[in-house]
C-alpha positions, 0 to 999 in steps of 0.5 A: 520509489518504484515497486513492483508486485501484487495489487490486492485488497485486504480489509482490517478492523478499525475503530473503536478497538482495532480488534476484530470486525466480528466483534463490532470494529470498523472494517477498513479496507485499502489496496496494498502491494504484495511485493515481489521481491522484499526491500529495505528502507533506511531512514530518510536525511530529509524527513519525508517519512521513513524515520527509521529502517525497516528491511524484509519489507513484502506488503506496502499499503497504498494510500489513494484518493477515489480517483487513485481506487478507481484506476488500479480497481481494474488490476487488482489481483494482478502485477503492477508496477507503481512509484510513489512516496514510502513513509512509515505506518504512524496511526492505528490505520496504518496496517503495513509498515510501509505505505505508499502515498502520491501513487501512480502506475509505472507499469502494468501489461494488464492495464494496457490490454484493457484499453 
C-alpha cells in the first residue's frame, strides 16, 4: 500500500496505565503519517492484519526499526510518500487504527534536495 501525507511525531502515554504521561505513565513516542487524503480499508482475505474495515482513516502509525528512525528523521514535518504493509491496532501501543510496518519512502522531494 502506498500513502501519502505528513510525517510527524506524536508522543502518547504508555505503561503502566495508558492515562496520562503527567501522572507518571511512559511517554511512547513513534512517527505517524497525517495522511492527505483519508482512505478505507476492508478487511484483508488472507489475514495479513487488517481484520476488519475501517474507513475515514487520516492517521497511520509507522512501525520502525532504528534505521527506519533515522531515514525519515530528516522529513519529518514534511510530505512524504511511504508503502508498507497496514494492519490493525491490536495492543495498547498502538495509538492509530491503522499502522504501517515494513516501511519504506516511494517518494519525497525533500529527501532528494538533501542529498
Amino acid at each position: 500500500m502506498v500513502l501519502a501525507g505528513k510525517l510527524v511525531q506524536k508522543t502518547f502515554p504508555g505503561r503502566p496505565n495508558y492515562e496520562s504521561i503527567a501522572e507518571g505513565d511512559e511517554p511512547e513516542t513513534h512517527f505517524y503519517l497525517v495522511l492527505k487524503n483519508k482512505v478505507c480499508v476492508d478487511a484483508d482475505a488472507k489475514g495479513d492484519g487488517v481484520n476488519f474495515p475501517q474507513a475515514g482513516i487520516n492517521l497511520v502509525q509507522l512501525v520502525l526499526d532504528e534505521e527506519g528512525y533515522r531515514q525519515l528523521k530528516p522529513s519529518l514535518g514534511k510530505s512524504v510518500k511511504l508503502s508498507g504493509q497496514l494492519f490493525a491496532a491490536h495492543t495498547a501501543h498502538h495509538h492509530a487504527t491503522l499502522l504501517m510496518n515494513k516501511v519504506s519512502i516511494v517518494d519525497s522531494s525533500d529527501l532528494r534536495r538533501k542529498k
